[in-house]
C-alpha positions as CSV (number, residue, x, y, z in Angstrom):
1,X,52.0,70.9,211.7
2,X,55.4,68.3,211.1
3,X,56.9,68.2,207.7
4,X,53.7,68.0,205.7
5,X,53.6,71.4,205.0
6,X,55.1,73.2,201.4
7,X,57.7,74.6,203.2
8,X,58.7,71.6,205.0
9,X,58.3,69.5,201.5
10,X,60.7,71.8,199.7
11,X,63.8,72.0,202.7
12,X,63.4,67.6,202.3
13,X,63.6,68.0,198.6
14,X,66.2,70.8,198.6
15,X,67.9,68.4,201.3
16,X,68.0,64.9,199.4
17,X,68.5,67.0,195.9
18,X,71.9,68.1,197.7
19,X,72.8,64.6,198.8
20,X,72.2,63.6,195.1
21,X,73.9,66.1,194.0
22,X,77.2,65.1,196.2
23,X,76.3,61.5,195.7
24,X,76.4,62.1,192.3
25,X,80.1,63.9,192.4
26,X,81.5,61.4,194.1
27,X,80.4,58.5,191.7
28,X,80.7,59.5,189.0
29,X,84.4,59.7,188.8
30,X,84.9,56.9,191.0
31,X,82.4,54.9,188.6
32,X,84.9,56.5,185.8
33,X,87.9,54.9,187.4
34,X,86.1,51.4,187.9
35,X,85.4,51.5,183.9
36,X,88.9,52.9,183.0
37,X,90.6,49.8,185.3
38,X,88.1,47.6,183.7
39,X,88.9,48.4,180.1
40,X,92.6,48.0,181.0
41,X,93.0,44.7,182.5
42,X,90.7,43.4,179.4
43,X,92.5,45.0,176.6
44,X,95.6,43.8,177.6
45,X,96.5,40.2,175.0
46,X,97.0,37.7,177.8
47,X,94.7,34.4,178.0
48,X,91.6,34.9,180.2
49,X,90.8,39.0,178.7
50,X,88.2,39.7,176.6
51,X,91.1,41.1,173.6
52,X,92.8,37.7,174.0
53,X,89.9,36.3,173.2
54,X,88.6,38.1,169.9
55,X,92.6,38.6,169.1
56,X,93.5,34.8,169.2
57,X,90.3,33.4,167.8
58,X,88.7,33.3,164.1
59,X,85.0,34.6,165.2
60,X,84.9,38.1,163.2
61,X,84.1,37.9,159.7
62,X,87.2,39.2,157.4
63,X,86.0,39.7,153.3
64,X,88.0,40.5,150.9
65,X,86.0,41.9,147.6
66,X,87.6,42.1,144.2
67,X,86.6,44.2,141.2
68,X,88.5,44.0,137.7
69,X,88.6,46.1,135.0
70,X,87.7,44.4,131.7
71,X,89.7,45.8,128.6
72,X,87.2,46.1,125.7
73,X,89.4,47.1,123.3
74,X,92.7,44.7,123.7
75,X,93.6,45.1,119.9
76,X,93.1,48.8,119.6
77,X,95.6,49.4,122.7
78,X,98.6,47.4,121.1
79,X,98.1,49.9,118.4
80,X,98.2,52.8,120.6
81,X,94.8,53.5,122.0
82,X,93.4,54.3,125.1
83,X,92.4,51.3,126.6
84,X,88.5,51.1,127.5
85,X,87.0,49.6,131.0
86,X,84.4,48.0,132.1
87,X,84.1,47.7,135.6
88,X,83.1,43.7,136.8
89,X,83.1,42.8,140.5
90,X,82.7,42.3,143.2
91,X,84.0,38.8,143.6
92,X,83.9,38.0,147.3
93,X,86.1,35.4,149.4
94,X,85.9,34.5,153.0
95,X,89.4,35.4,154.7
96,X,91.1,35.2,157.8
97,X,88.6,32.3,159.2
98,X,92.0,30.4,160.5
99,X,92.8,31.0,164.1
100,X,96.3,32.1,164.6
101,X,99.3,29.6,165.1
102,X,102.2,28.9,166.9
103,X,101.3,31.7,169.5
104,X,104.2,32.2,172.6
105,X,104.6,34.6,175.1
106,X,107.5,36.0,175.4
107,X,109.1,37.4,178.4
108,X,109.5,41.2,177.3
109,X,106.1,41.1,177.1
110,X,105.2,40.8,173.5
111,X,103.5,37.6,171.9
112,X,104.5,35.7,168.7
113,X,102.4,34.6,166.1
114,X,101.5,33.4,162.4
115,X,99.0,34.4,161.1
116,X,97.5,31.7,158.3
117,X,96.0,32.8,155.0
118,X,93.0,31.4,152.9
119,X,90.3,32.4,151.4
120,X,86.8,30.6,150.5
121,X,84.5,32.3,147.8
122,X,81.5,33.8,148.7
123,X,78.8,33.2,145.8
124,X,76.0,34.9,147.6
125,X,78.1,38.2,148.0
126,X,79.4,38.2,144.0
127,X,78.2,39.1,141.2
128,X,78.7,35.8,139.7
129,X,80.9,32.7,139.4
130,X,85.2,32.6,139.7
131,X,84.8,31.1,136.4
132,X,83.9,34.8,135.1
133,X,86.1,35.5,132.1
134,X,87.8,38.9,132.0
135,X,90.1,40.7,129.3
136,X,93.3,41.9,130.8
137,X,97.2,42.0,130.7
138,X,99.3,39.2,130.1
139,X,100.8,39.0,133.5
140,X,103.5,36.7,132.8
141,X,104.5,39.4,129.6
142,X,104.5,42.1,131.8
143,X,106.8,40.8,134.4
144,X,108.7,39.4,132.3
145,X,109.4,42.6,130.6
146,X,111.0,44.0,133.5
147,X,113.2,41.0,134.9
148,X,114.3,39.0,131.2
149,X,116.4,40.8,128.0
150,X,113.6,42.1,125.7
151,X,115.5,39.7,122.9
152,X,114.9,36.8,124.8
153,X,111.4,37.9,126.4
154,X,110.5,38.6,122.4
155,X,112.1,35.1,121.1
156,X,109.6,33.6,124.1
157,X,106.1,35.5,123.1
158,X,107.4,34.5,119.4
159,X,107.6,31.0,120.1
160,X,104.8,30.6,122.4
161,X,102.8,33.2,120.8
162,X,101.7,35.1,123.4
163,X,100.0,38.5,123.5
164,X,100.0,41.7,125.4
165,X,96.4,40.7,126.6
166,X,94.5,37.5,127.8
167,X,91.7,36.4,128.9
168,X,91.2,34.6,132.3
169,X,88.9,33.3,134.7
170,X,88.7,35.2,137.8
171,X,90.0,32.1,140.3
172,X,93.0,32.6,137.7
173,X,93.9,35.6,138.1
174,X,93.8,36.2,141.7
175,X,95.1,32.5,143.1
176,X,97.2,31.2,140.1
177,X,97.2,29.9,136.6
178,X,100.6,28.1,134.9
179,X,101.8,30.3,132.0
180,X,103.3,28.9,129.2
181,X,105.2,31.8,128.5
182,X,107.0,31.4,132.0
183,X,107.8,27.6,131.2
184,X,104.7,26.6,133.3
185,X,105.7,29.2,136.8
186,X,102.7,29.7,138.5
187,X,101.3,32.8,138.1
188,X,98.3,35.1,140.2
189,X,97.8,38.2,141.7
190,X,97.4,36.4,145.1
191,X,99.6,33.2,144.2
192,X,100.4,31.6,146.4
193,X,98.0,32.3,149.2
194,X,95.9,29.5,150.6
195,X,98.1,27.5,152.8
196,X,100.2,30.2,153.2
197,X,101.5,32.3,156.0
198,X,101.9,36.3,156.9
199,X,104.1,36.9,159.8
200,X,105.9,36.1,162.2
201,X,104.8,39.0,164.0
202,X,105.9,40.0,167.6
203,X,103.3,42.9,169.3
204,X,103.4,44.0,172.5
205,X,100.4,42.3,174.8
206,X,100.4,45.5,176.8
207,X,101.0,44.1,180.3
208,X,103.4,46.4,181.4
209,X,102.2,49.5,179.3
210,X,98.3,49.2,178.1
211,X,99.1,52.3,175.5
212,X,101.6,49.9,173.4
213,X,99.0,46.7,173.4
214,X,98.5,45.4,170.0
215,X,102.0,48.1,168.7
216,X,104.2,45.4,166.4
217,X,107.3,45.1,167.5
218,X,109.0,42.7,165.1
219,X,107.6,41.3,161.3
220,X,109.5,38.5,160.2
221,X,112.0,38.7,163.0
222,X,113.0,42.0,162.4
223,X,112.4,45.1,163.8
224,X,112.0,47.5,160.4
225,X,111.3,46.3,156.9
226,X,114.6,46.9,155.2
227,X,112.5,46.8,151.7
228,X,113.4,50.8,151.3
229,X,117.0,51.3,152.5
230,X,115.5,53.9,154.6
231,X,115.6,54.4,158.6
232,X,112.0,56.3,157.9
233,X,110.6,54.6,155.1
234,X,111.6,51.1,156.9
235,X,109.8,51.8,160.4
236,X,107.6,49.6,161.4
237,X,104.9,51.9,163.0
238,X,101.2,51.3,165.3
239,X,99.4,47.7,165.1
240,X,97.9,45.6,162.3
241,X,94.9,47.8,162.5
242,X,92.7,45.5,164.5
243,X,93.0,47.2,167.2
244,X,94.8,50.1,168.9
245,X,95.0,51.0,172.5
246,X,91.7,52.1,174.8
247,X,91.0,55.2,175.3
248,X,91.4,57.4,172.0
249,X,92.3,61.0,171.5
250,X,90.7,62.2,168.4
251,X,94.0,64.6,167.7
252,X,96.2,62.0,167.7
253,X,96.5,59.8,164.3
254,X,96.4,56.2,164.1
255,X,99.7,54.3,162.8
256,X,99.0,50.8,161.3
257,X,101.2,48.4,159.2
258,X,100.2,46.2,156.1
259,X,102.1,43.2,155.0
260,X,100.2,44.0,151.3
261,X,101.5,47.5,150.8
262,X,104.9,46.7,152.3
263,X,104.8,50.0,154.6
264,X,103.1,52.1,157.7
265,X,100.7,54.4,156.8
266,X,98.6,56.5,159.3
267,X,94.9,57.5,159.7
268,X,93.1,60.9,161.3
269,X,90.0,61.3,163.0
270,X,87.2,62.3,160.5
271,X,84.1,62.0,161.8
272,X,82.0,60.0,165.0
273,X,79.6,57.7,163.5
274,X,77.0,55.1,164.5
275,X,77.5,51.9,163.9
276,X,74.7,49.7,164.8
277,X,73.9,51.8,168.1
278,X,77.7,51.8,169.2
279,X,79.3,55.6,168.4
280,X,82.9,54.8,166.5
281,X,85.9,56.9,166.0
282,X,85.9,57.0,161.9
283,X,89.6,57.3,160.7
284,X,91.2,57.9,157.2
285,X,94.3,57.7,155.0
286,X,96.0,61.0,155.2
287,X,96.0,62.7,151.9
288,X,99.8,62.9,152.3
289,X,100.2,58.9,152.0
290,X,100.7,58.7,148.8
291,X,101.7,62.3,147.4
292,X,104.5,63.0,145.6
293,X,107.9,64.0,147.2
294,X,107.2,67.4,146.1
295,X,104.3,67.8,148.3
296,X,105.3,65.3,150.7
297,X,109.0,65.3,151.6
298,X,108.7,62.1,153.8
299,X,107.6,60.2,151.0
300,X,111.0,60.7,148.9
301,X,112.5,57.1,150.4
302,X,109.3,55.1,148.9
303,X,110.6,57.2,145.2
304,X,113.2,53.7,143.6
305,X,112.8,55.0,139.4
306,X,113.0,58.8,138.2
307,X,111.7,57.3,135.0
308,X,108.2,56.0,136.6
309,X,107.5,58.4,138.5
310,X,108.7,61.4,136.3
311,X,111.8,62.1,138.9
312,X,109.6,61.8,141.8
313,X,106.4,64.2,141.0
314,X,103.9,61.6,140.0
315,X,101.3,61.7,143.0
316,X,99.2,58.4,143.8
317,X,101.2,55.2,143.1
318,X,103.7,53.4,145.1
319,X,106.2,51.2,143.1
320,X,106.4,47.7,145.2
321,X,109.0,46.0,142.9
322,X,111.4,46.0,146.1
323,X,109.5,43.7,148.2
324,X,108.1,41.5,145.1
325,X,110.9,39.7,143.7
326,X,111.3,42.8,141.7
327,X,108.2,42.4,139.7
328,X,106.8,45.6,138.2
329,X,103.9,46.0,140.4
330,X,102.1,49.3,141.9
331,X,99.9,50.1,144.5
332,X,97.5,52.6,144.2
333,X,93.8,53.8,145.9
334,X,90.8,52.7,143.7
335,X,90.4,54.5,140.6
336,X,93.7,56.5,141.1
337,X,92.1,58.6,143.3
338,X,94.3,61.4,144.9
339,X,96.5,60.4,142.2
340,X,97.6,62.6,139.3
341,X,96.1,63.2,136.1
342,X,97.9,61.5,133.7
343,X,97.3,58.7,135.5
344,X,93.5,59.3,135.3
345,X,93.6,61.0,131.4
346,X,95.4,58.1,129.9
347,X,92.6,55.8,129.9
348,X,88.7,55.3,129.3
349,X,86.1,54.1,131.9
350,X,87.4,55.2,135.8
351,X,85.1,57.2,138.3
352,X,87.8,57.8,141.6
353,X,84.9,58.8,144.2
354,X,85.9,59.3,147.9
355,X,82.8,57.3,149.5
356,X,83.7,54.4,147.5
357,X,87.5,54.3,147.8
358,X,89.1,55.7,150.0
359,X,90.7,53.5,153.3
360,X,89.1,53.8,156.8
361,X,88.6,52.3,159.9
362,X,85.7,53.0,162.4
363,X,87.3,52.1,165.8
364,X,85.4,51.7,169.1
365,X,87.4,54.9,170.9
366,X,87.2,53.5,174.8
367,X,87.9,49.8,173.8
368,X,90.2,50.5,170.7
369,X,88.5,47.8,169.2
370,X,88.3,48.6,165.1
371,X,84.5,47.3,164.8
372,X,84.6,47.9,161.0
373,X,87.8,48.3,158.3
374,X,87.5,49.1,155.0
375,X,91.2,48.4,153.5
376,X,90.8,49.7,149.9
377,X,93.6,49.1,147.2
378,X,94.2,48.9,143.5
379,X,96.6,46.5,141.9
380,X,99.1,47.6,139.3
381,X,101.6,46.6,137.0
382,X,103.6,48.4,134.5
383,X,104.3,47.7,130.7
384,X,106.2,49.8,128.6
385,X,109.3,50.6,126.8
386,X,112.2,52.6,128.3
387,X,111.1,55.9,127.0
388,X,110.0,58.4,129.7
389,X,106.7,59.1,128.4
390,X,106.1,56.1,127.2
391,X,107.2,54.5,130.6
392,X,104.3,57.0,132.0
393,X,101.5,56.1,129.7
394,X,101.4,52.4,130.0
395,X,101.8,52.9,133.9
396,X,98.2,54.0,133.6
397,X,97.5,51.4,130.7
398,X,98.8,48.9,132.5
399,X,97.6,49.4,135.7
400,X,94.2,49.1,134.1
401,X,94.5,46.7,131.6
402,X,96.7,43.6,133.6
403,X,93.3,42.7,135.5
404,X,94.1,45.6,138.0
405,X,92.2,44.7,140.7
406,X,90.4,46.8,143.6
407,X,90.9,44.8,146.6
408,X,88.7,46.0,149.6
409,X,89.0,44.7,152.8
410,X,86.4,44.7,154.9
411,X,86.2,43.5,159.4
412,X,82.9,43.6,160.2
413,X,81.4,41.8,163.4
C-alpha cells in the first residue's frame, strides 16, 4: 500500500519532526555564536564598525531641557520668608550636534578625543522665547559671598546697588550676562559653553577586550579626577554613558562618569521596557548616590563643609565648589528628591516626583547601545551667613531662588 497510509504518514512525520528537532539543536547555538561574534567585532570603536560609526559622528539627537524656578516673592525673602516658586520651563537647546575632534588611536588600544560643546535653541520644544524674564538670585552676589571679605562684597552691592535678587532673561542666565557687580566678569550658569570643549578623554576601543569598549581611561590626561583628595571619591569609573559593553547582565550595575557633576555614579537594572518595538534594559541612580555619610559610608569623601551639610547628615546635595573655581554651587536631583526635609520644608512651590526626576538610561542589553538617556539635575548655589542654621536655610533658599535650574538631558535616536 507504500507510504500513503496513516501509519506510514505519522513514522515520515515523527521522522522529519526528529531531524527538526536535531536541526534545530544544532543551530541554534551555532546561530547564537554567529550573533555573539557579530556584535563583537561591531561594538568594538575602530573605523569601519557600526559603534565607530554612531560613536564618532553627530547623527543622534542630544537635548538638553531647562526649567527655572521663578521667585514670586523676592522682597519678602530678604526679610525672612520662605521664598515662593513658580515653576517655568522647559527651555530646549539642541546639543552635542558637533562631531568629535582631534580623534587618535593610540597604541594601548584606547582612542583620544574632544568632545565640542554648543547648543542651538529649540523654539518648537519650549514653552516660549530665551528672552523669558525670570526672578532669581543675584548670581554674581552669591558667589561672591563665598570667595570676597563680606566688607568689601558689601562696599560693592553698596556702590553698585545691587540686590539679593534679579531678574534675567533665560539666554542670560544659562550662557552669560556681564555683571556689574563683578566689574563686568561674565557670568552664567553654562558660561562659557558654545565654542568650548569637554575632554580630552582617553576610552578603551575594546580591541583587545570587548567588555572594556567605551570604559574611560583618562579625562583631561589623568587617570582619576583629583577634585576630592580621595583614591575612592576620585576614580574614574564605566563610560560616558553612551554606551556600555554588549551583552548585559541585569545583576551587574552600570558605572558611568559626568564631566557636569564632577564624579562616577552607578545605575541598577529596574525594569525591561519597550522602546519603539526594541526591548531595553531600563537603569537608575542608586538611591545611595547621593545619601548622607550616615547612610552611605562611601559618600563621606564627596562631604568638604560640616557647616553645609550639618557634619555630614544632610542627604541629597553634593557641594561642587572644588571643581568650580570654588564657587558655591550644589548639585542636586529635581525637586530635592531623595533629599532631606529641610531641604524640601524650607521653601514654597516644589513637587520631587520619581517619574519626572529621577536619572535613567534605557540601554539596548545585546548591543550596549543606550537608545534613550534621561540625565536629570538641579542647579544650586548657596547664600547665607556663617551661622549653622542659617547656612542650612538659605541652602534650600538659594538653591531655589538663584534661577536653580533642572537640567534634563535627554539621547534619543
Amino acid at each position: 500500500m507504500g507510504c500513503c497510509n496513516r501509519r506510514c504518514g505519522l513514522i515520515a512525520g515523527a521522522v522529519f519532526g526528529a531531524l527538526v528537532t536535531i536541526l534545530g539543536g544544532i543551530l541554534i547555538p551555532v546561530g547564537d555564536m554567529i550573533i555573539e561574534e557579530t556584535v563583537k567585532k561591531e561594538a568594538v570603536i575602530e573605523p569601519g564598525t557600526i559603534a565607530y560609526d554612531n560613536w564618532a559622528a553627530a547623527g543622534v539627537k542630544v537635548y538638553r531641557q531647562f526649567w527655572f524656578f521663578d521667585v514670586q516673592n523676592p522682597s519678602e525673602v530678604e526679610q525672612g520668608a520662605k521664598p515662593v516658586l513658580v515653576e517655568k520651563g522647559p527651555y530646549t537647546y539642541g546639543t552635542r550636534f558637533l562631531a568629535k575632534e582631534n580623534v587618535t588611536f593610540l597604541l594601548n588600544d584606547t582612542v583620544s578625543f574632544l568632545l565640542p560643546q554648543g547648543a542651538i535653541f529649540e523654539p518648537s520644544m519650549s514653552v516660549g522665547p530665551e528672552e523669558d524674564i525670570i526672578s532669581c538670585l543675584n548670581l554674581g552676589v552669591a558667589g561672591a559671598y563665598s570667595l570676597l571679605p563680606h566688607n568689601v562684597l558689601e562696599l560693592l552691592i553698596s556702590a553698585n546697588k545691587a540686590s539679593l535678587f534679579q531678574k534675567r532673561t533665560v539666554r542670560e542666565l544659562l550662557w552669560g550676562y556681564k555683571d556689574p557687580l563683578l566689574f563686568g566678569m561674565q557670568m552664567g550658569l553654562f558660561s562659557p559653553y558654545n565654542g568650548t570643549y569637554d575632554g580630552y578623554y582617553n576610552v578603551f576601543t575594546g580591541k583587545d577586550d570587548i567588555t572594556k569598549v567605551s570604559k574611560i581611561d583618562m579625562y583631561r590626561g589623568n587617570s582619576n579626577l583629583g577634585f576630592w583628595n580621595d583614591s575612592y571619591c576620585d576614580m574614574i569609573n564605566g563610560t560616558d554613558a553612551s554606551s556600555f559593553a554588549p551583552f548585559l547582565d541585569k545583576e551587574t550595575p552600570l558605572y558611568f562618569f559626568s564631566s557636569d557633576i564632577c564624579r562616577s555614579v552607578s545605575a541598577s537594572y529596574e525594569q525591561t521596557v519597550d522602546l519603539k518595538g526594541i526591548d531595553v534594559y531600563r537603569y537608575s541612580l542608586l538611591p545611595s548616590t547621593l545619601a548622607s555619610p550616615v547612610v552611605n559610608p562611601d559618600n563621606r569623601c564627596f562631604c568638604k563643609n560640616m557647616q553645609t551639610t550639618k557634619n555630614c547628615t544632610l542627604a541629597g546635595v553634593l557641594e561642587l565648589s572644588v571643581c568650580q573655581q570654588g564657587a558655591p554651587v550644589y548639585i542636586s536631583l529635581p525637586h530635592f528628591l531623595l533629599g532631606s526635609d529641610i531641604l524640601k520644608e524650607s521653601v514654597v512651590g516644589l513637587n520631587p516626583h520619581p517619574e519626572n526626576h529621577k536619572t535613567f538610561l534605557d540601554v539596548e542589553p545585546i548591543t550596549g547601545f543606550t537608545l534613550n538617556f534621561a540625565k536629570r539635575i538641579q542647579v544650586n548655589m548657596m547664600y547665607g551667613p556663617s551661622d549653622v542654621v542659617n547656612i542650612v536655610l538659605s541652602l534650600t533658599q538659594c538653591e531655589v531662588c538663584h534661577s536653580a535650574c533642572i537640567a534634563e538631558y535627554c539621547i534619543q535616536t
